[in-house]
N, C-alpha and C positions, 0 to 999 in steps of 0.2 A: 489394675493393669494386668493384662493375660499375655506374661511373658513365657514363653517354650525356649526352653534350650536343647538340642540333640545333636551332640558332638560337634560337628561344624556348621551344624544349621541352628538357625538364632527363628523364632517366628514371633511375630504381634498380630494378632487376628487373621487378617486375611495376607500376611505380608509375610514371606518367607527369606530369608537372606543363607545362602549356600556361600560360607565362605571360602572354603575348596576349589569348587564347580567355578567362581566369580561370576553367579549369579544371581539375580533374586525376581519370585514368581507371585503373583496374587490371584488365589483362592475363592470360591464362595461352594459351601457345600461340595467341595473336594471337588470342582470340577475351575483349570486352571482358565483366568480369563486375559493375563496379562505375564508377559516375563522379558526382562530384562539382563544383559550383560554389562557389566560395570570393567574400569581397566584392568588388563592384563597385567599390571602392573604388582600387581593384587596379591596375587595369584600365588607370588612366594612367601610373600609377608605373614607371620600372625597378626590373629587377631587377641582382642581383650574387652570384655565389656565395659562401660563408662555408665556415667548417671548426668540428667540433666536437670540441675536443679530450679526447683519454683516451677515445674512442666504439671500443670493435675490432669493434662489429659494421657491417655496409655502412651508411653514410648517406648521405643528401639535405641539402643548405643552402642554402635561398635566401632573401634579405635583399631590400627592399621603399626604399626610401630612407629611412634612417631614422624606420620604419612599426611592420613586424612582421616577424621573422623566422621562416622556415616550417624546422624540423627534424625530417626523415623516418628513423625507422630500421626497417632489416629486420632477421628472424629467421626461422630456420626447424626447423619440430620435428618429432616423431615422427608418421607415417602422413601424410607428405608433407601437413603441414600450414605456411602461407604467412602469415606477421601483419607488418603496417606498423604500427610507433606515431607519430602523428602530433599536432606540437607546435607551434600559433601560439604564439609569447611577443612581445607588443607590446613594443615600444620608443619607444611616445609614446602619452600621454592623447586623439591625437586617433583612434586604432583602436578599433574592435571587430570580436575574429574572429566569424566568420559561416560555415561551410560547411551546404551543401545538397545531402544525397545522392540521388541517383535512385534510388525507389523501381522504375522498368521494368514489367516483369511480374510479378516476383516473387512470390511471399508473405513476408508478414514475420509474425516473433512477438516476443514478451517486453513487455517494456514496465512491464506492472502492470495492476492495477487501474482502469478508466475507469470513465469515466461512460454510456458508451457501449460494453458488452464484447463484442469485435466477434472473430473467429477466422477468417480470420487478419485483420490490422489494418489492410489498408488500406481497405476498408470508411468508417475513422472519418477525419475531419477538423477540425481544429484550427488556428489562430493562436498565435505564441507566449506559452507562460504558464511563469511559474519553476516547474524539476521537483521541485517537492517536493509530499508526499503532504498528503491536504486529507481532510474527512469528506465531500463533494459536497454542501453544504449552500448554497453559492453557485452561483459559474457557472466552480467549478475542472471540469478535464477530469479530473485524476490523483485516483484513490481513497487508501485510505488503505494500501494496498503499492505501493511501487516502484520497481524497479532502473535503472542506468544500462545496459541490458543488450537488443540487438535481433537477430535471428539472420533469415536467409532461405530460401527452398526452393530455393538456385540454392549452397548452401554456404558463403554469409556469412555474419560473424557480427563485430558491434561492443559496445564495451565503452567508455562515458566515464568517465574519471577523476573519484575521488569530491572531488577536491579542486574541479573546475572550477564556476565561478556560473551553474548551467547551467539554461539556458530553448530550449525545445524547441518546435519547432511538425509538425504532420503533415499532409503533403496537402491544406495550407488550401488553398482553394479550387481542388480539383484539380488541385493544383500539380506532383503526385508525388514528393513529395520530404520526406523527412527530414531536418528544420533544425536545428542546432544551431547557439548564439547563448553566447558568456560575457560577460555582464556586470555588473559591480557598482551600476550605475547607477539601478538600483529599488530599490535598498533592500530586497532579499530577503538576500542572503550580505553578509558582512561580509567585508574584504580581506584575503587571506593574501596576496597577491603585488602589489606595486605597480598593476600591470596586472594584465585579465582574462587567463589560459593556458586557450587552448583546446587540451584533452586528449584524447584517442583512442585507441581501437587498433583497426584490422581484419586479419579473419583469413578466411584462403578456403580448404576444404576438402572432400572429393568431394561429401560433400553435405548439407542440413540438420542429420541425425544426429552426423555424425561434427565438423559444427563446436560442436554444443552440447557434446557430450560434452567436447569439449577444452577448449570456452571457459570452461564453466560451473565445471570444477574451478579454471579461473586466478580466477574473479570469487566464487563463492561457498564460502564455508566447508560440507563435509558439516553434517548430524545427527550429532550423541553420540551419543546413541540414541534410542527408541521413547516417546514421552509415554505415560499410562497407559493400557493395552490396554483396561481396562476402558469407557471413553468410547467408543473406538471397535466394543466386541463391540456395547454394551443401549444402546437410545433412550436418549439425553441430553431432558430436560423442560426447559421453560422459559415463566415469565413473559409478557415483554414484548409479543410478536405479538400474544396472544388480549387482555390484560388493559392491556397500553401501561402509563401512569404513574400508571392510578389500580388497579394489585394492593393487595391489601388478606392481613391473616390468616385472613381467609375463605376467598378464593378459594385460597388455596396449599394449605391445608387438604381444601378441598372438590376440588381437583385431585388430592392423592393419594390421598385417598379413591377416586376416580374409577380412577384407576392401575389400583390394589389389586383394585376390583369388576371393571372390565375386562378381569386377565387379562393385563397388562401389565410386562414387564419396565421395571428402570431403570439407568443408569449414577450418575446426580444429576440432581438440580432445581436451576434456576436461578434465584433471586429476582432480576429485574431493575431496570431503572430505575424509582425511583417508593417505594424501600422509605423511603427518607430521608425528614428532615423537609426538608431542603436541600441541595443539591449539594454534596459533599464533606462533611456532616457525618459519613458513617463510622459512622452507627447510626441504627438503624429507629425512622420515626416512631410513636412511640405512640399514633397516633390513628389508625391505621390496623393497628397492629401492637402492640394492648394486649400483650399478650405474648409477644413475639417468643422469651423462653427456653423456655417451653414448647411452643410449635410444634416448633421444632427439635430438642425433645424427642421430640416427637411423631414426626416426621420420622425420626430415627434409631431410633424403636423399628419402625418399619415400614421399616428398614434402607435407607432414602433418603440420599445423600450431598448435602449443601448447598452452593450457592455462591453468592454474591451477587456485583453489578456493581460496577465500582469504577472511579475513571478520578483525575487528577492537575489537575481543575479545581476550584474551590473559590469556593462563594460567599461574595461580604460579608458574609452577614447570619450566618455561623456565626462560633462560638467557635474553629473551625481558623485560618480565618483571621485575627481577630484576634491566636492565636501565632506563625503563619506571617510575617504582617505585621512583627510587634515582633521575631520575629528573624531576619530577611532570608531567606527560607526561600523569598519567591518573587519569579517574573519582575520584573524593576521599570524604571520610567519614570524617569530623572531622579532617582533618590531615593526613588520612591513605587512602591508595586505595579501594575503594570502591570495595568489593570480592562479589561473591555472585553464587552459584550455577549452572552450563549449561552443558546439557547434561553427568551430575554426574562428574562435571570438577568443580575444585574452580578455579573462573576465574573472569580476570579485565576487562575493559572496556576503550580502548584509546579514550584521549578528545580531542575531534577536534577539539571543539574551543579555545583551543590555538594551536597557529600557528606554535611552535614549535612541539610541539607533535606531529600536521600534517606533518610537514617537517620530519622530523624523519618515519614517518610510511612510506611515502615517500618513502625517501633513502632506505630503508629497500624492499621497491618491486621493487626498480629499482634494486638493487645489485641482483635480483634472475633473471630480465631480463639479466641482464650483463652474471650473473656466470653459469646460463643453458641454455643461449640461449633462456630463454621463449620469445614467440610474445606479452601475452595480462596478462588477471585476468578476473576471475570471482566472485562480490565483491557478497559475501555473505551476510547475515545477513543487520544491520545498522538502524532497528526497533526504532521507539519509547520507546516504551514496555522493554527496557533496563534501561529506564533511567524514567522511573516512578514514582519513589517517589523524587520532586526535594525539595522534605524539608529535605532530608537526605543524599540527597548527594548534590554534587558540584562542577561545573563546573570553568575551569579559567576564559572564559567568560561567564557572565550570561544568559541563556536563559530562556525564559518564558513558552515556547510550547516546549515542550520534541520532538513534529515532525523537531524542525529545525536542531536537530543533523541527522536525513535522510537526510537532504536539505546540510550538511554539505559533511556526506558520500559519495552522489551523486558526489559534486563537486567535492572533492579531486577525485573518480574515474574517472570521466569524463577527464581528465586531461593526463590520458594516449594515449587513442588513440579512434579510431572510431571502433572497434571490441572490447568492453569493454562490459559487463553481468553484470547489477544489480538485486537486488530481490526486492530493496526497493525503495518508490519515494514518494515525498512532495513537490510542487509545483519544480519542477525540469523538467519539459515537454520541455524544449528549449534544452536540450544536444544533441547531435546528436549521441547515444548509445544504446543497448538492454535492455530490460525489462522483465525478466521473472517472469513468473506469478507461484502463488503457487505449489508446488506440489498435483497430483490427484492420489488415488489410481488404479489398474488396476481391474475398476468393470463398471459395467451398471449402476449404482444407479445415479440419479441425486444429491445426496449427496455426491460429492466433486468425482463421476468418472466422466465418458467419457462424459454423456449431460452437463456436469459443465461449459468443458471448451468454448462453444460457449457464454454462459452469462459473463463470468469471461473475454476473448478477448473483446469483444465489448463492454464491460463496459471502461477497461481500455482504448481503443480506446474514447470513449466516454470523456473519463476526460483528454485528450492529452496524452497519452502515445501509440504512436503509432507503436513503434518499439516491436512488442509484439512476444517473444519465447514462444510458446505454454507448454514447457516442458518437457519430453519424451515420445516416443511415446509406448503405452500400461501403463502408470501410472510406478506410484510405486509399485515393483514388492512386493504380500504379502509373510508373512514366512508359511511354512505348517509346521505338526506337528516335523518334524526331526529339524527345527529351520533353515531349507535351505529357499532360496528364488526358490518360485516357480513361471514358466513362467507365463503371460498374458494368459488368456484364448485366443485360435486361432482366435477363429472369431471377439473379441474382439480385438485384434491386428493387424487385417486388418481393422476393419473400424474406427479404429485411423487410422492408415497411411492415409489412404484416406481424413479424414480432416486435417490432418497434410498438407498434399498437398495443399492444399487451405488456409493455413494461411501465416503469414511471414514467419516464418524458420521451417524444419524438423530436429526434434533432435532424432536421435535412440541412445539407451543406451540397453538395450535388442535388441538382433539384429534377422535380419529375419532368417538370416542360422539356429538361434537354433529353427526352425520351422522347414519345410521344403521346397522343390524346390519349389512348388508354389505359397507358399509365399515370397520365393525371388524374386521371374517372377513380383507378384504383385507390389514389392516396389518397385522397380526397373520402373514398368511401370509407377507407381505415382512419382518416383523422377523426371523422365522422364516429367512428365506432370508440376510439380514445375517451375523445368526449361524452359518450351520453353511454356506454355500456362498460367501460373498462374504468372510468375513472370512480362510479360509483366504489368500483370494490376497494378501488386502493385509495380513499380515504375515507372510509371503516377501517383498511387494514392499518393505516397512517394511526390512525387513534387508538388500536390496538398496542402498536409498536411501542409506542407511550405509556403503557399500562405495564406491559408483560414482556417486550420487547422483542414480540415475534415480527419478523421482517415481513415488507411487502411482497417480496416475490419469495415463495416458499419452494422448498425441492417437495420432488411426490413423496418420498417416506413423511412429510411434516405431519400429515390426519393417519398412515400408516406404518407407523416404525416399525413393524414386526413384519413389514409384506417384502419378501426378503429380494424381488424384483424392483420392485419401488426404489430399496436401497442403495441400487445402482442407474438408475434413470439418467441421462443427462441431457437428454433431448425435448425433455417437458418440463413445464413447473404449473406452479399454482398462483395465482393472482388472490390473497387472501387464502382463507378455507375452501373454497367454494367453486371455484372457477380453475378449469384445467384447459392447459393449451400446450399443444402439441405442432409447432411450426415444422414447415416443410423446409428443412436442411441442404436438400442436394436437390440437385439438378433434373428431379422427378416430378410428378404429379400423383403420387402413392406413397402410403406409409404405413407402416405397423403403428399403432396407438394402443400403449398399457393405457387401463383404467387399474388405478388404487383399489385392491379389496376393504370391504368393510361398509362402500357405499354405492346409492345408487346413481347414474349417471345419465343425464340426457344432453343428448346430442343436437347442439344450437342450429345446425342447419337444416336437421331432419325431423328432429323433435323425438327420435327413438329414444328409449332406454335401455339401459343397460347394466348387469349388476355388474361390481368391483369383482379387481382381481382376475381381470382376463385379458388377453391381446385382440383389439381388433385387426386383424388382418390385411393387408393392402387395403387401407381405408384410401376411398379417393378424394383427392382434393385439387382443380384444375388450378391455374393460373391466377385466378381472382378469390378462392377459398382458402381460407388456416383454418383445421380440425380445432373446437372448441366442446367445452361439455360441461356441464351444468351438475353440482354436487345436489342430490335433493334429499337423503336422507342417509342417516348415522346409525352406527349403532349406537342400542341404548347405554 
């Protein structure tokens, strides 16, 4: 153990602890790569050192006056990689740990899902809110994925323990700093340890890449394998965007009709939100859906696979709940179902963790496979952010982290089949199923339209979620003033498809006919290129992912982590190793295009090359073009 003491500084390798200052900085050859502020609280206290016994790897002990005790240990592992795990355990109700690390220069990644999906993250800013995943239907920050898990371009990389009550704040008011807070005192976690333990580990590595790689295999579980290829070769169809909550058996009808005239391949069609008579009743309203068994007759004679939306919320006014109610099958208050307000619904919440209640939910989506012939589900919902206050409500089995009923939802869906659609995920990265990522509106704004979704893909890729549905293509359709939905703007609509082309799966829900002929010529020519030029690469990178657990759509720093441009790109990514695309964002027909240093690059439309590590210039690309480029050679 290489323990330093010097007067109010304590050091263990690369790990310094200023008990004075209240704070602590980590080292490598005298040059600082990381520093953090711990609570003011501190500040007056002495300290004392402590011993942890039965620990044979080097540790840190220091003790607070019967406060908090701070327990450091080091490790060190293959390709001179460096991690401290780092332990407040209070020893009085009057503590709450608090560290705040210096964001610097850096870039940082991981995180999840925002509300704001910013590449890299320091961009966004926040106060602390409990980290658990919400549907962004208030004024949560966190969507509905996301990891305790933050990496940096400087070769950092942190991981908080899933056990910890953990509330997190970012750069509030340009603070730079990344806070973590454990506390049980809102009434979000419920207490596994008398006191809050604030949990950690960092790890410092040569450089971005090489700390994800390490970290990512310690925090998330690979993929099994590949969800069904078929989703990601042919356009996935869908509901919801064009048609919202009032689809009818018309319209789904008159949509594959439409398909079929078109010209149009499919994977499946999705009957969204709106087929019910009532939330969670589990069967198509008749009055909208006079005969939903022969549709779906219909449907499969024109060799259409079916899926409908399906989520774990349940209204009063159905006969589910009534069974659910009589036999404890959900959340509850006090003795009573836990009710509570959705989408101006009074509505319950089934508890998954009892095994009955799952079993039951169960039976209930197989009997809709049996009785219409459905192929899949589309699990909606399954947030956090439902079950938020665990001081007032009540589970059969106890959970601590309101994220382990996602982890829960995940499973049970998972369990169907390999053409299964979630929206939500919490260390669930091992299923072999789809992951769709928030809904965007149909705008230019880099607030939550069309530049959104290249950070918000490669993020999730970034955190194991590799199976990523982009969404629909043109956003969410907005209402104009007659309270209709009105199309996608046009050009805005082709240069979605165009990236849509280049991710996992194409979903159209507004479709191209309601444009006109040359924008069906266009989809058409991009479905085209899905299938036979785009899908090669992403299943090699699918079989990778399984291996090593590098995602299918990569950021540019992934072949150069040192290209210190690369490490802030948000507008490009990579398809595998190999394949770089640069979609046309705004409202132009020009762009600047970084190529990655390190290799060399040909350009798919013109066939030039090009070496790495430079900017093409107002590269043109008109109306029917997205900038692509060909990786042909590495360094050695």
């Amino acid at each position: 153990m290489i323990l330093k003491l010097f007067s109010s500084n304590i050091q263990l390798g690369d790990f310094e602890v200023d008990s004075t200052a209240g704070v602590y900085t980590l080292s490598q050859t005298g040059e600082e790569y990381l520093s953090a502020r711990f609570s003011r609280v501190l500040l007056e206290k002495s300290t004392t050192n402590c011993e942890l016994k039965n620990e044979k790897k080097p540790t840190l002990c220091l003790e607070w006056e019967d406060l908090v005790r701070l327990e450091v240990t080091e490790s060190t592992h293959d390709d001179n990689i460096n991690c401290f795990n780092i332990v407040w355990k209070p020893i009085s109700n009057h503590f709450i740990p608090l560290d705040c690390l210096k964001l610097s220069d850096y870039h940082w990644y991981g995180m999840g899902s925002l509300k704001s999906q910013q590449w890299p993250l320091e961009e966004n800013s926040f106060d602390f809110q409990a980290y658990i995943s919400s549907d962004l239907t208030q004024n949560e920050q966190f969507g509905p994925m996301i990891e305790r898990y933050w990496i940096n371009s400087n070769g950092v990389g942190i991981f908080v323990d899933n056990s910890v009550p953990l509330f997190v704040s970012f750069n509030n008011k340009q603070d730079n700093s990344l806070c973590f807070k454990s506390d049980y005192d809102k009434g979000v976690y419920t207490r596994k340890n008398q006191f809050p333990v604030l949990k950690y580990s960092i790890c410092k590595a040569k450089n971005v890449r090489k700390v994800h790689d390490y970290l990512s295999k310690k925090c998330f579980d690979l993929p099994t394998a590949s969800p069904d290829e078929d989703i990601m070769k042919f356009p996935k169809w869908s509901t919801y965007s064009r048609f919202q909550t009032n689809v009818t058996q018309f319209h789904v009808l008159n949509l594959v009709n439409s398909i079929n005239k078109n010209g149009f391949s499919s994977s499946q069609i999705d009957i969204g939100v709106g087929y019910e008579r009532e939330i969670g009743d589990f069967n198509f309203n008749d009055k909208k859906f006079p005969n939903a068994h022969q549709m779906i007759g219909e449907l499969k004679e024109n060799k259409f696979r079916v899926t409908t939306s399906v989520n774990p919320i349940i209204s009063v006014k159905t006969k589910n709940y009534q069974i659910a109610s009589k036999e404890g099958y959900l959340v509850h208050n006090n003795g009573a179902p836990y009710n509570f307000i959705f989408q101006s619904k009074n509505v319950s919440i089934i508890d998954l963790t009892n095994s009955e209640a799952a079993k039951w939910f169960k039976t209930k989506l197989k009997s809709i496979l049996t009785d219409h012939l459905i192929d899949s589900f589309k699990f909606n919902l399954g947030q956090a952010s439902f079950l938020s206050t665990l001081d007032k409500t009540r589970t059969f089995s106890e959970i601590h982290n309101p994220c382990e009923y996602t982890t829960k939802y995940v499973e049970l869906a998972q369990t169907f089949d390999s053409r299964v659609i979630v929206q939500s995920g919490y260390q669930t990265q091992k299923f072999p199923i789809y992951i769709e990522i928030p809904e965007h509106i149909a705008s230019w704004s880099k607030d939550n339209g069309l530049p959104s979704i290249i950070p918000t893909v490669i993020t999730y890729g970034l955190l194991g979620y590799h199976f990523v549905i982009p969404g629909p293509i043109g956003g969410i359709s907005l209402v104009n003033d007659n309270n209709k939905l009105k199309l996608p703007n046009r050009n805005l609509y082709i240069r979605w498809i165009q990236l849509a082309a280049y991710l996992p799966v194409m979903e159209f829900s507004v479709a191209p006919w309601q444009y006109d002929d040359e924008v069906v010529k266009i989809a058409k020519e991009f479905v085209l290129i899905h299938e036979t030029k785009v899908l090669p690469h992403l299943i090699l990178a699918s079989k990778e992912s399984q291996v090593n657990g590098s995602p299918l759509i990569r950021p540019v720093w992934w072949i150069a982590p040192q290209d210190k441009t690369a490490l802030r790109i948000d507008c490009e990514f990579l398809v595998g190793d190999n394949l770089l695309v640069a979609p046309i964002l705004e409202d132009v027909a020009v762009r600047d295009v970084y190529l990655p240093e390190g290799s060399l690059w040909e350009d798919q439309s013109s066939s030039k090359r090009h070496e790495g590590g430079q900017w093409l210039i107002e590269y043109s690309a008109n109306i029917s073009h997205i900038p692509t480029f060909i990786r042909l050679k590495t360094p050695l």
